[in-house]
N, C-alpha and C positions, 0 to 999 in steps of 0.2 A: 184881626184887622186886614192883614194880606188876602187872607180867602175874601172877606166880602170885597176890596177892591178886583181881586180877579173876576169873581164872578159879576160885576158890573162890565164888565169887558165886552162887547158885539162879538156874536158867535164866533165870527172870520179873526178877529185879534185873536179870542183864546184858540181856535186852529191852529191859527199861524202860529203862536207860542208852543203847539203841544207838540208842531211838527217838529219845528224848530230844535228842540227837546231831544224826541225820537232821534232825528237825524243826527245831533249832537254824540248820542249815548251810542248809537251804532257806527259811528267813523269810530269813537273811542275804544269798543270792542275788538275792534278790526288792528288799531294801530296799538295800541296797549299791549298784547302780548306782542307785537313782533317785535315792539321797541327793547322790552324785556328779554327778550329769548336773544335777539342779537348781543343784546349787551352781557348776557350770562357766556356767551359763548367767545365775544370777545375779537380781537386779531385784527383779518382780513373781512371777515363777515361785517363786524361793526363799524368798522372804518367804511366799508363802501355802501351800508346804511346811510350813513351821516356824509359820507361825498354826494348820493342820490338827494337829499334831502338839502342838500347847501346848494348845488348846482341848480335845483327848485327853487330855492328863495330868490337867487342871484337872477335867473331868468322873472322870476316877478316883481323883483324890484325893477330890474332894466326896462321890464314893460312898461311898468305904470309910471315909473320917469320920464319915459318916451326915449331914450336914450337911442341916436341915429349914429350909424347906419348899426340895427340892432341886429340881426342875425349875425355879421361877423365877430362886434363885440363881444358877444354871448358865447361864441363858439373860444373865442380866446381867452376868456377869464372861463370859462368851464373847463377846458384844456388846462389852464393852469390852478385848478381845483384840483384835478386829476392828478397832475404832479405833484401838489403837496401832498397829498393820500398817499403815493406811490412812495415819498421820500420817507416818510412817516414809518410804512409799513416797513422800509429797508434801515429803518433806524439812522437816519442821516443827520450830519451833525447841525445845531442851531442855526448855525451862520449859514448852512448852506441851504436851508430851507427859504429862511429870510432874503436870500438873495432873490429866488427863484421867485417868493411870491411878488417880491418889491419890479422882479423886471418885466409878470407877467400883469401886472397892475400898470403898472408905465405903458405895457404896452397895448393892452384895452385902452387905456385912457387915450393913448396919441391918436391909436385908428378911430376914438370916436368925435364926431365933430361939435365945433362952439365948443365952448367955456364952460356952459351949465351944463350940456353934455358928459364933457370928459369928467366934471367933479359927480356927478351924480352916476356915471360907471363906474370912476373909484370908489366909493362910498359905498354902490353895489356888490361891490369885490372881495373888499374888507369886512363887511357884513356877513360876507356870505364863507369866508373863509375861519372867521371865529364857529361858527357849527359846525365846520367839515373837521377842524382840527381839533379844538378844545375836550368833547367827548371822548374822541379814541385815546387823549394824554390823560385824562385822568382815568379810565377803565388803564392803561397799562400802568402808570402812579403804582410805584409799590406801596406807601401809605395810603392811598385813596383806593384803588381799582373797584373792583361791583358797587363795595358799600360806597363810594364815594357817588358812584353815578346812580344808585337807589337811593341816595338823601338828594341828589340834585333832581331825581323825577318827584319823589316824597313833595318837597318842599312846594313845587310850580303846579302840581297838581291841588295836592292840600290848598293852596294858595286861591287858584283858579274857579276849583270845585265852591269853596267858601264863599269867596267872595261872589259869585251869582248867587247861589241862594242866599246869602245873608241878604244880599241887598235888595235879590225882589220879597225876602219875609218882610225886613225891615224897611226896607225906604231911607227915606230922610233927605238930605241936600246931598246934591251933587257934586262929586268928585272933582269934576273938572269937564262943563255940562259945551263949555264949546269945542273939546275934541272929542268926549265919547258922551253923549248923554241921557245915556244911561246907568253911568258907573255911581255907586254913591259912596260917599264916605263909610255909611255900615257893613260897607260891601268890602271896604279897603279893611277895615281894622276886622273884621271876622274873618280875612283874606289871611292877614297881617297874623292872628292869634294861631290859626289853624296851619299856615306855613310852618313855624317858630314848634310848634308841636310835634308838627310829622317829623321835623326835622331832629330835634329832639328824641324821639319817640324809634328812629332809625339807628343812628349815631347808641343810645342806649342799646338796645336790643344788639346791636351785632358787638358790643361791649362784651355783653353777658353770653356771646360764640366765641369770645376767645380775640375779635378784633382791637388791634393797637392805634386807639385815637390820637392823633398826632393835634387836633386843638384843643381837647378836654373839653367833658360835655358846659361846662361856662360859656366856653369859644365855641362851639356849635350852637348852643340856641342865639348868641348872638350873630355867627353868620348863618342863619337860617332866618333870622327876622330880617339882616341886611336883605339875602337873596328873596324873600319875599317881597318886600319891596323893590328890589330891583324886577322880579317877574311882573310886577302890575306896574311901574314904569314903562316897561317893557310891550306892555300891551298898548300904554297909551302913546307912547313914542308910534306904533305902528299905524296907533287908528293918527295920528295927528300926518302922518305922512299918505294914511289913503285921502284924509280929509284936501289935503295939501294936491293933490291927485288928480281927486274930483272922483276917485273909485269906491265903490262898499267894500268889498272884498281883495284883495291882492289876487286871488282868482278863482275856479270855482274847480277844482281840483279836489276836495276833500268835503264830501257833503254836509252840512252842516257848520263848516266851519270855515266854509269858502278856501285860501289858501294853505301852501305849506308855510307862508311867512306865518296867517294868521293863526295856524296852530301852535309855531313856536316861537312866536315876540316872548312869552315870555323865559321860557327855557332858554330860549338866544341870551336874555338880558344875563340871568342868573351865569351861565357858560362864560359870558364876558367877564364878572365880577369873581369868579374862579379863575380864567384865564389869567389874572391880571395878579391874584393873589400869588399862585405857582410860579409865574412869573418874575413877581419879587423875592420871591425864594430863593427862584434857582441863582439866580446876581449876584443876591446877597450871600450867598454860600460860597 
């Protein structure tokens, strides 16, 4: 059924589809191992990975919000990206990390002007400070480290990969057709199965090396179908904020996949819904 609706397709659609594709599979090529090999090696390397990659979102969020006067805001909330990575990497203590982001957020927000303004560079700030952080805390995690962040790529990828094909094999009704409409419900639960598996499928194997699973594989395929779902929320929270915009892309920085937002909405999502789990850990301890 999918092959004969493709092949009804005008030459220039199925082009554009196979380009679209190509370009896809070759930004993946390119940023798949580096993402891998930073995070195998860990430290300083992956930490300034994930500051390059957060100070990229935070600059195309601020853009597409229009956020005035933007080159200085930009410059201050990337400054203070910096500093969290810096504190990070000198092992500095909670509070004093949290001060530093909370005054370097105040303080984008004051220099930027209007009301919608300042909430939409906060918002930019916070966004963009859960990817620069979250990653390097759980790769250092003594319960978590690699295997933790190879079930977090496992899952958004599995997730990602599934859910486009499922949905242009399958079809069906649409997701949610006035932010993204394209996305289809076949597309979410073959997203949804295929997440829950990798995720699964990881957590198992580094078992059977000797690794001390601190949820038990139960608790991992259950947060592995959570973080699945949160990676395609994740997607559609982005597209509803380009929609919001008025932009396709968040920018055209990474071929086929336009932005650095739009390669990690969902990875960001998943990172949050980790961030927040360790979080009530460390409290409650």
């Amino acid at each position: 059924m999918a092959a004969n609706e493709d092949s009804s397709l005008p030459p220039v659609a199925k082009s554009g589809l196979s380009k679209e594709l190509t370009n896809r599979i070759a930004s993946a090529v390119v940023m798949i191992p580096l993402a891998l090999v930073t995070a195998y090696w860990g430290g300083w390397a992956f930490a300034l990975f994930w500051l390059a990659a957060g100070i990229a979102m935070m600059v195309e969020w601020t853009n597409m919000t229009r956020v005035e006067p933007l080159r200085p805001v930009q410059i201050v909330y990337g400054v203070g990206l910096a500093a969290l990575t810096a504190l990070f990497l000198m092992d500095a203590e909670f509070g004093v990390s949290l001060l530093t982001g909370l005054a370097f957020l105040l303080a984008g927000s004051l220099l930027a002007r209007e009301s919608v303004g300042k909430l939409w560079g906060a918002l930019g700030f916070a966004y963009a400070v859960i990817i620069v952080l979250v990653p390097p805390i759980v790769r250092d995690h003594p319960n978590l480290g690699l295997v933790g962040l190879i079930w977090m790529f496992a899952v958004v990828w599995a997730t990602d990969i599934a859910a486009y094909f499922t949905g242009r094999a399958l079809g069906g009704p649409k997701l949610w057709p006035l932010v993204s409409p394209k996305k289809t419900w076949s597309g979410f639960f073959g997203g949804l199965f295929a997440g829950a598996l990798a995720g699964f499928l990881v957590a198992w194997g580094a078992q059977r090396l000797g690794w001390t699973n601190p949820f038990g594989l139960p608790g991992v395929i259950i947060l592995s179908m959570v973080a699945s779902v949160a990676s395609q929320l994740g997607d559609l929270g982005e597209s509803a904020l380009k929609r919001h915009c008025d932009v396709k892309d968040s920018s055209h920085l990474i071929p086929g996949h336009g932005g650095v937002m739009d390669r990690l909405d969902g990875f960001w999502a998943v990172s949050l819904i980790l961030g927040v789990v360790l979080l009530i850990i460390r409290l409650a301890a």
